[in-house]
N, C-alpha and C positions, 0 to 999 in steps of 0.2 A: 555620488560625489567622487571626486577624481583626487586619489592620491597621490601625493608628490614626494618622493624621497630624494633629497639631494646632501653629493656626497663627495669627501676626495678633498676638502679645504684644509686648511689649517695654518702650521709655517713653515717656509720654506727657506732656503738661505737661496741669495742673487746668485745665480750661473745652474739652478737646479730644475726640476721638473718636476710638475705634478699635473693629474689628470684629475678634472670634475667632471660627476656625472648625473642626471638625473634621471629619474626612472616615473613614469606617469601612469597610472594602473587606468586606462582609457582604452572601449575595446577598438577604437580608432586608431590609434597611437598614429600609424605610418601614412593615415590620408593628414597627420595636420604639418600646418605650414608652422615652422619652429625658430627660435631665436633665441641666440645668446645676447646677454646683455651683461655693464658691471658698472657700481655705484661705487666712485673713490670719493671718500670720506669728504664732503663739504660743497662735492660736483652734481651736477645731473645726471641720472643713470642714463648710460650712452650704448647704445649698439653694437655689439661688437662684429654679430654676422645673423643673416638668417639664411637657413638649412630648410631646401623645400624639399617635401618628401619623395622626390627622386633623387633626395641625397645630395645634390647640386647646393654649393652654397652661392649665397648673392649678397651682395651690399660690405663685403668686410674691407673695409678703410685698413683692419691692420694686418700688421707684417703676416704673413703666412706662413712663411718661416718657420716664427715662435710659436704661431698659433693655428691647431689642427683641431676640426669640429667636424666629428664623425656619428653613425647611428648602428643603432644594433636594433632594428625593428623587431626581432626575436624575443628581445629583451624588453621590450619597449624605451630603451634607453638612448639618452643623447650623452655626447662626450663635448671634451672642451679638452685638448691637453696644450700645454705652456711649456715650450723649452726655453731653456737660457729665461729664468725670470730675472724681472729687472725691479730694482725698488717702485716703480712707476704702476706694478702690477699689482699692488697692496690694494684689494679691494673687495666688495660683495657680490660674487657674481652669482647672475639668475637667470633662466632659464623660462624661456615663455611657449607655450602650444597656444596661435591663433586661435579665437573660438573654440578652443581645446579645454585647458585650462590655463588660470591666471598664473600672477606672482605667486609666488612662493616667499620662502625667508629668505634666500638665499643662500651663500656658500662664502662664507670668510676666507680670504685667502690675506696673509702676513708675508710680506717676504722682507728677510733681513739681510744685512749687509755683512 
């Protein structure tokens, strides 16, 4: 059974920064195809990027900017870091491994004004 710890959420005040991470105990970790995702409250959980295990991201619609999704295959960990958050970022974010492993609970992330 593949455990998930995910970590890094909480509140944050608009114009600040925080990093999520999640950590998969899978002896595969770096062959799986990986994805960020985040559920605001009342929406459908939406995409935010997927990170193939050449580290190459594809598909992220958003700003790049703000948002940096990187891996530590040593670690078995993926990152998510957010600059400049915006009230717009208040949400559940989750982290998926392709035929890896599923959902998890996610990662609460608050951001205040």
């Amino acid at each position: 059974e593949v455990q998930l710890v995910e970590s890094g959420g909480g509140s944050v005040q608009a114009g600040g920064s925080l990093r999520l991470s999640c950590t998969a105990s899978i002896y595969n970790f770096e062959n799986c195809d990986k994805s960020w995702y985040r559920q605001v409250p009342g929406k459908k959980r939406e995409l935010l990027a997927d990170i193939m295990n050449d580290g190459s991201i594809r598909n992220s619609a958003f700003d790049r900017r703000r948002f940096t999704f990187s891996l530590d295959k040593s670690k078995k960990t993926m990152y998510l870091q957010i600059d400049n958050v915006k009230d717009e970022d208040t949400a559940t974010y989750f982290c998926l491994g392709h035929g890896c492993w599923g959902w998890g609970r996610g990662i609460q992330v608050t951001v205040s004004s």
